[in-house]
MILO-704040 format. One line per 3 residues: number of its first residue (from 1); their letters; for each residue x, y, z of C-alpha. Coordinates in steps of 0.1 Angstrom, whole numbers. Last residue first. Example, Ala and Ser with C-alpha at 12.3 -4.5 7.8 and 13.67 -1.06 7.14 Angstrom:
! MILO-704040
2	SA	137 -11 71; 123 -45 78
! end
This chain:
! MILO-704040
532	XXX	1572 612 1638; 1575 573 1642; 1547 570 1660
529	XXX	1522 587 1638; 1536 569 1611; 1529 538 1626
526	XXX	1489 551 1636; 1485 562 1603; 1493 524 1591
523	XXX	1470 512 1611; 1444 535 1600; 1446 525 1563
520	XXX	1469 546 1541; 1452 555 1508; 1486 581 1496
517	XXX	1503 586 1532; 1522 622 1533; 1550 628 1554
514	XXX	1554 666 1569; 1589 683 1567; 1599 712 1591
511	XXX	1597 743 1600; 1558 748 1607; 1539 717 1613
508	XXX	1504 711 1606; 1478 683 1618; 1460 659 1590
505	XXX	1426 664 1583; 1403 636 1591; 1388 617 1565
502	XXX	1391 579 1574; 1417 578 1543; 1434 605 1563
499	XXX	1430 641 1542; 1452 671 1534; 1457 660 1493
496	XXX	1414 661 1495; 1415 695 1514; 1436 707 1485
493	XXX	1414 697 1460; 1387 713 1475; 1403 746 1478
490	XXX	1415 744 1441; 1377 737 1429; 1367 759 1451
487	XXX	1386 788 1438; 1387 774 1403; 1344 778 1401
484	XXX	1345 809 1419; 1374 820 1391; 1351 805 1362
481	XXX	1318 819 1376; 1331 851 1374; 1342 852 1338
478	XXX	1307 837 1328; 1288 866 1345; 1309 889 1338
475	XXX	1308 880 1294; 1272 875 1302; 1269 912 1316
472	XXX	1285 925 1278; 1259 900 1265; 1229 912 1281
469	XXX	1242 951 1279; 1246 949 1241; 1211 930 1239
466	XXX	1196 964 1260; 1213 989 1238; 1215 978 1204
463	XXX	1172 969 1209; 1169 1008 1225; 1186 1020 1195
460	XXX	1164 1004 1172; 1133 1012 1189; 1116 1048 1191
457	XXX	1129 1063 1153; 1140 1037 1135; 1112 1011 1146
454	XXX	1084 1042 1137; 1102 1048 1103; 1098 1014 1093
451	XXX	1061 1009 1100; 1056 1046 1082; 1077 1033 1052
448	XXX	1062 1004 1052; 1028 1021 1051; 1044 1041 1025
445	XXX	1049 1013 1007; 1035 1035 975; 1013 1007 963
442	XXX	1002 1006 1000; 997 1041 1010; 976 1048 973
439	XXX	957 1016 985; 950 1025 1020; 946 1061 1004
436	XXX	918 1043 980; 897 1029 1007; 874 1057 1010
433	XXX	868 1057 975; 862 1020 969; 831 1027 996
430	XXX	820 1058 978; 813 1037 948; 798 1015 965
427	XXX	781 1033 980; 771 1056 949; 760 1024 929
424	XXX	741 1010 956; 721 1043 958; 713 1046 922
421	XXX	700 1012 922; 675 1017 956; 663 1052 940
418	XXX	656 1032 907; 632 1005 924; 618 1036 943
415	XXX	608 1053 917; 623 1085 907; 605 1117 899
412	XXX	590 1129 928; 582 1171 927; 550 1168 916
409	XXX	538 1138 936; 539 1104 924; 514 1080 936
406	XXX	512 1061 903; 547 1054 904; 545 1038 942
403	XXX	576 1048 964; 581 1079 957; 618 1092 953
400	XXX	628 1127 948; 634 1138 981; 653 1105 991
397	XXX	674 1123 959; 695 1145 983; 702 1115 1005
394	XXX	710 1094 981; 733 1115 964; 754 1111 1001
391	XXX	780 1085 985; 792 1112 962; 800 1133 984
388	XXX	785 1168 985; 794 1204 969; 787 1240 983
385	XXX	821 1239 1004; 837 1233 979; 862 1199 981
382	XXX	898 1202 990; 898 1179 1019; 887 1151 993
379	XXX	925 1152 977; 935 1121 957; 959 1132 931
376	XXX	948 1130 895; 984 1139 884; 982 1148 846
373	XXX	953 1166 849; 930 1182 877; 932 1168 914
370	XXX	905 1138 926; 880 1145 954; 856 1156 926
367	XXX	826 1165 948; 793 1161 935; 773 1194 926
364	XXX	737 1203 944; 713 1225 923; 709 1263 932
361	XXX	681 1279 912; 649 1269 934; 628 1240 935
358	XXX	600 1264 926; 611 1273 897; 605 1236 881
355	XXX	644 1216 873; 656 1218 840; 688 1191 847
352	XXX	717 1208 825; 738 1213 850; 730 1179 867
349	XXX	744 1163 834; 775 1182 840; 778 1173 872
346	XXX	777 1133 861; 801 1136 835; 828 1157 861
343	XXX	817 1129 885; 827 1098 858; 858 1118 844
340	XXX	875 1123 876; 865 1080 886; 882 1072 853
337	XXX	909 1089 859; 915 1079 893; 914 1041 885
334	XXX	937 1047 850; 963 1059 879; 957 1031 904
331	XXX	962 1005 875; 993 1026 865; 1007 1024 903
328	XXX	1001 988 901; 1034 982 879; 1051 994 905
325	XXX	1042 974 932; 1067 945 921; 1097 970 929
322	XXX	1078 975 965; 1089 938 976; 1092 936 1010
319	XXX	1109 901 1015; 1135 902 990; 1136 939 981
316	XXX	1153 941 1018; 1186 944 1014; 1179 976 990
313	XXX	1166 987 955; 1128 999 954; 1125 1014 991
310	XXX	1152 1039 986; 1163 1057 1014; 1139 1048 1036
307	XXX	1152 1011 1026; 1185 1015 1038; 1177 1027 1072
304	XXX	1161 1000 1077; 1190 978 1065; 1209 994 1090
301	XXX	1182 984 1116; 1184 949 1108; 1225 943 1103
298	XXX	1224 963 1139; 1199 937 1152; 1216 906 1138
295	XXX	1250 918 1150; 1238 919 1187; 1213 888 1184
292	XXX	1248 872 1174; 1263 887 1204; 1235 876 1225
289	XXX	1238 838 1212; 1279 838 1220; 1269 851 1256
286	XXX	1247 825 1262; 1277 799 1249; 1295 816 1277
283	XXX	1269 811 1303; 1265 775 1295; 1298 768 1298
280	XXX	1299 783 1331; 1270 764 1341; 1284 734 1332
277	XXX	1315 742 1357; 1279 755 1382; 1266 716 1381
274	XXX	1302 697 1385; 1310 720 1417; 1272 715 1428
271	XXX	1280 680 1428; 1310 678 1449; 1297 701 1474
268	XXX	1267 684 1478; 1287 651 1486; 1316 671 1508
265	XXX	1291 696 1529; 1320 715 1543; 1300 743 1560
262	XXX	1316 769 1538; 1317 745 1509; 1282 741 1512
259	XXX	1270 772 1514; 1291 787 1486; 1281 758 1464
256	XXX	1245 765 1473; 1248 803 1463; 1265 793 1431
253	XXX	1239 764 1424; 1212 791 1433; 1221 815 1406
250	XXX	1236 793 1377; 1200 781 1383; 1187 815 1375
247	XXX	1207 825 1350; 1201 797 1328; 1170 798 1334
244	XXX	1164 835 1324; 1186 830 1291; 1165 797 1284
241	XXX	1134 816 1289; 1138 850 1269; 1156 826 1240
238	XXX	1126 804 1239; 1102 830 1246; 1120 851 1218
235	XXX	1116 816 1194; 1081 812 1198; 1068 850 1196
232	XXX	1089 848 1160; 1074 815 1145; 1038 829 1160
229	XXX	1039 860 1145; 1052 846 1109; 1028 824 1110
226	XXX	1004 851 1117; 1014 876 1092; 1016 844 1063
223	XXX	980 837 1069; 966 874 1066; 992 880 1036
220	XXX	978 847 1020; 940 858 1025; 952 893 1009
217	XXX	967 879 978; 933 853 976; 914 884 983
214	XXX	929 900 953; 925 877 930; 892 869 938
211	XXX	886 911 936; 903 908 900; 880 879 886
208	XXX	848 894 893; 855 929 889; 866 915 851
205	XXX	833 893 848; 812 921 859; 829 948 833
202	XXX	827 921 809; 785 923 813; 780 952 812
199	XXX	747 956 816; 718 934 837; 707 959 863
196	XXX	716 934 886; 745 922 873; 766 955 878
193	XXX	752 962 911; 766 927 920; 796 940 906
190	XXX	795 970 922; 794 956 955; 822 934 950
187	XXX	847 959 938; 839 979 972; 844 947 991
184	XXX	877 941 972; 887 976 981; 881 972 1019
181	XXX	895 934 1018; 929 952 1001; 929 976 1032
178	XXX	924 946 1056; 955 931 1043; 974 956 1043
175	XXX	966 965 1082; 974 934 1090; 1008 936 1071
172	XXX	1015 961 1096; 1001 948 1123; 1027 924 1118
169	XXX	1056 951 1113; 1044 970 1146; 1040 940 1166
166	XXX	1072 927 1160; 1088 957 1171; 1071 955 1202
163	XXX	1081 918 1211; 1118 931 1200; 1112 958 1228
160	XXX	1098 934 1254; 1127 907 1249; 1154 934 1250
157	XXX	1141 944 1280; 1136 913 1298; 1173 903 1282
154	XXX	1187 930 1301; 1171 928 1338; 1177 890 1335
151	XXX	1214 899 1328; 1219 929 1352; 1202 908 1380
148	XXX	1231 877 1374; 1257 906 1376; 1248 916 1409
145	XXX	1245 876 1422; 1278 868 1408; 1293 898 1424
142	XXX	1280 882 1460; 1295 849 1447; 1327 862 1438
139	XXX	1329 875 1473; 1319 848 1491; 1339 824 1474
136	XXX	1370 843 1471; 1368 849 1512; 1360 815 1513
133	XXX	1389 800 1493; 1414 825 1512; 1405 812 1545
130	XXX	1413 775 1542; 1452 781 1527; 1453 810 1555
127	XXX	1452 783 1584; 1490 777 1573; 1500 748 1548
124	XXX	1534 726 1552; 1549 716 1525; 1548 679 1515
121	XXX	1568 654 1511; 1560 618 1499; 1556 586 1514
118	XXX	1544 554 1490; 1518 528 1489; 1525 496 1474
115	XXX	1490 483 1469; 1472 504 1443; 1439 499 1439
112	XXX	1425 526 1458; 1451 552 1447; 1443 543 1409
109	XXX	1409 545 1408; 1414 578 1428; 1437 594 1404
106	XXX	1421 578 1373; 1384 598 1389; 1409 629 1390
103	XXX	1419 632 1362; 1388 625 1342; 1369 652 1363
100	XXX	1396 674 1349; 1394 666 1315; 1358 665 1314
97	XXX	1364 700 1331; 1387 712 1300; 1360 701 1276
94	XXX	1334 723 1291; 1359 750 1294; 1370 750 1255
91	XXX	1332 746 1248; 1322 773 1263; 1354 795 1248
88	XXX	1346 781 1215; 1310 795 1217; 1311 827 1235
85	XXX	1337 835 1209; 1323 820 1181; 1293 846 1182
82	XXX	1301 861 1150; 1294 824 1136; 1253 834 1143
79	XXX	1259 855 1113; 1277 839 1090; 1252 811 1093
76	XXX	1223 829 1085; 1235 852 1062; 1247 817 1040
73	XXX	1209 806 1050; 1200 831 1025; 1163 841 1034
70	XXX	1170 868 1057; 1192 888 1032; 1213 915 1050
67	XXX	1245 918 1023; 1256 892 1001; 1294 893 1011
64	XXX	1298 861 1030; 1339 852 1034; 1350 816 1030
61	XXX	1349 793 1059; 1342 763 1039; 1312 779 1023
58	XXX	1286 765 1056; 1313 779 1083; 1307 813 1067
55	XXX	1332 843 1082; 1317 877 1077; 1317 907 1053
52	XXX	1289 929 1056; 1266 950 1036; 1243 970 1054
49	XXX	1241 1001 1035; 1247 984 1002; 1273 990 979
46	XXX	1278 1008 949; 1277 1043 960; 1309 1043 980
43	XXX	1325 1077 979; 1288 1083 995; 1304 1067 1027
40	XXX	1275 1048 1047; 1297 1014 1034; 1325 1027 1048
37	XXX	1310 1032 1078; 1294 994 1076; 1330 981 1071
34	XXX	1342 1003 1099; 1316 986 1122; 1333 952 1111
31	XXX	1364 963 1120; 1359 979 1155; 1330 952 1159
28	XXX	1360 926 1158; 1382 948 1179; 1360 945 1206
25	XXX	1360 908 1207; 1395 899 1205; 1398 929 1233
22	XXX	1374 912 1247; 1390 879 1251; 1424 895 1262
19	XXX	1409 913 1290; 1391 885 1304; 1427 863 1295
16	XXX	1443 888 1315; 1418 888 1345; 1420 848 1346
13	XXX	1459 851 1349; 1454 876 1378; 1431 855 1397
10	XXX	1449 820 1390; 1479 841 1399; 1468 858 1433
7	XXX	1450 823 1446; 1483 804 1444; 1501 831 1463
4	XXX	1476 827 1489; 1478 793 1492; 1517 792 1492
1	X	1513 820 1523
! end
């Protein structure tokens, strides 16, 4: 029953230091999600929704209060340092088998160069010591197989849910991009109009230099999207795939090791034991990395949050920054006026048009898609129903247009050199309208808004969730593997203490004393044997 006993406390001393680490870590999130509470508290106005105040190993292990900043490698750092648990306990157990392993390699140097070999006592050891390291074994491994499911399970999830949230904010910027190609075509188009007819010449150069501009911004948006994409799909397959082989190895060396301590397999054994006590350590600094994806992902949704509430000053006016838009909006502004005052001009002029009787009374107005004074808001739904865009005046004045001069019919008054002018200017024209609510959406960061409110809304808590359950099944998976680990670990060490130098095991006897020969050779087992 010595075994037994044995088993019982490593067990039960494993389960309180289990316990004990996540309480450590559970009362950690306690305080630092009562930071972010207190931060949400309206009391509070001054600081920012996802300020945080964390440990930084790069400022001597001073405390990081800047808030969610992705470029401040200070954020960084106190960040991933939340995960210290999953680290310092890896490393604790990595260390402590180096130790071991040391032990006993100066234990069997020793015992095979030492000459003067001494008798010692030993209790005796029932059948049970053999039986309880394979009942452990088999039943920490079966749990060990469970738990390894939950964690692959989790981090797929996690890892197809932050795939989809990067999606949305690249396609985002996509989307931007494309927007400010739309409006740069537009400008484009009417400044080749512009230099056709030969007038205005400033007006050309000024079209000119702005749509460069503004290509160049969007041709830098475009390249910066996909880096970004590929900087991001890079490191979640790394993480997705070191996570999964991780597990999976831990997986089949823990199934081996059962195997082959069951059927006594000593060389396999021995190596598998080293293989799954690295394992171990690998699945606790794992569960450090999720914990840190953990706080990362809250810090990134709270800042979310933040910014819907006011996009202009927030954790994120680093990297999306809608403060520098404002000065646009007046651009936009003197853009719509000019356009409400260029149809209103040209209706007027159609009003006074003396057209022949015959054509009929009614004369075709342009719409003015843009509100009256002071806003100018951009509103085509609101257009009469007796009205027409302005990019289909060609269509009316096809009617119009002959295509010789001295051909002309009555009712032809263009040419069709003029026709072809008037209906560039009216495309393009039409074309910079259609993209102004891309622009209007943009200058506005409503698009980010929109981007933002979608990740709030279908993703963020599904992200917490999944990564919470990878490293919660982590902090299992790694407890497990230590007590399977220490069960045959202590089983084979006792086998070895039980052993003849020739490796037989060495008979038991209840009720009395047993001698035991340290690197005996068989003659001198044979003595012994007699003298018992």
């Amino acid at each position: 029953m010595g075994c037994s006993r044995l088993f019982i406390h490593i067990s039960f001393l494993i389960v309180l230091i289990f316990f004990f680490s996540i309480g450590e870590i559970s009362a950690s999130i306690y305080g630092e999600g009562r930071i972010l509470l207190e931060s949400n508290n309206p009391s509070n106005p001054g600081k920012d929704l996802a300020d945080t105040i964390r440990i930084d190993p790069l400022d001597n292990f001073n405390k990081y209060k800047g808030g969610f900043d992705i470029t401040n490698k200070h954020y960084w750092s106190s960040t991933a340092f939340t995960g210290i648990y999953g680290y310092s306990i890896g490393a604790f157990w990595l260390l402590c088998g180096v130790l071991f392993g040391g032990y006993l390699l100066a234990t069997t140097l020793c015992c095979a160069n030492r000459k003067n070999r001494k008798l010692q006592k030993r209790v005796p050891c029932s059948r049970q010591c053999y039986l309880w390291p394979i009942i452990f074994g088999v039943s920490f491994t079966f749990l060990a197989i469970i738990i390894s499911g939950v964690v692959i399970g989790g981090t797929t999830r996690f890892h197809s849910r932050a795939k989809t949230v990067m999606n949305i904010i690249i396609d985002t910027a996509d989307g931007a991009s494309d927007t400010i190609y739309n409006v740069t075509g537009a400008m484009r188009g009417i400044r080749d109009n512009i230099a056709l007819s030969n007038e205005g010449d400033e007006t050309s150069n000024f079209l000119n230099t702005t749509s460069q501009r503004l290509d160049m911004d969007a041709a830098e948006l475009s390249r910066e999207a996909k880096k970004n994409r590929r900087l991001i799909d890079k490191g979640l397959k790394i993480v997705y795939i070191a996570t999964v082989t991780i597990v999976s190895i831990n997986l089949v060396a823990v199934i081996a090791l059962s195997v082959c301590g069951f059927l006594k397999f000593r060389k396999a054994f021995y190596m598998l034991l080293i293989l799954c006590w690295l394992m171990a350590a690998l699945c606790w600094v794992s569960f450090g990395l999720y914990f840190f994806l953990e706080k990362f992902t809250g810090d990134t949704c709270t800042a979310l949050g933040d910014f819907q509430q006011d996009p202009h000053n927030n954790s994120l006016s680093s990297i999306v920054p809608c403060d520098e838009l404002i000065s646009a909006e007046s651009v936009l502004l003197d853009t719509r006026v000019g356009l409400f005052n260029l149809i209103n001009e040209v209706n007027q002029n159609i009003s006074t048009i003396q057209l022949p009787a015959s054509l009929g009374p009614n004369l075709v107005r342009i719409c003015n898609p843009f509100s009256s004074a002071p806003e100018y808001n951009y509103q085509p739904e609101n257009c009469p129903p007796n009205t027409i865009r302005i990019g289909d005046i060609p269509r009316v004045l096809k009617m119009f247009t002959c295509s010789d001069v001295a051909t002309c019919g009555e009712r032809q008054y263009l040419s069709n050199d003029n026709f072809k002018t008037v209906e560039a200017y009216t495309s393009s024209i039409q074309n910079l309208l259609n993209a102004f609510p891309g622009m209007e959406s943009l200058v506005d960061c409503q698009v980010v808004k929109d981007a933002f409110t979608e990740i709030l809304s279908k993703h963020c808590k599904p992200l917490k969730k999944f990564v919470k359950m990878v490293w919660a099944s982590m902090v299992a998976l790694s407890t497990i593997m230590v007590v399977l680990v220490l069960t045959w670990a202590v089983k084979a060490f006792h086998e070895k203490s039980h052993r003849f130098s020739d490796g037989s095991i060495k008979p038991h006897m209840e009720g009395a004393s047993t001698l035991k020969v340290d690197c005996a050779d068989d003659q001198s087992n044979r003595k012994l044997e007699s003298i018992v």
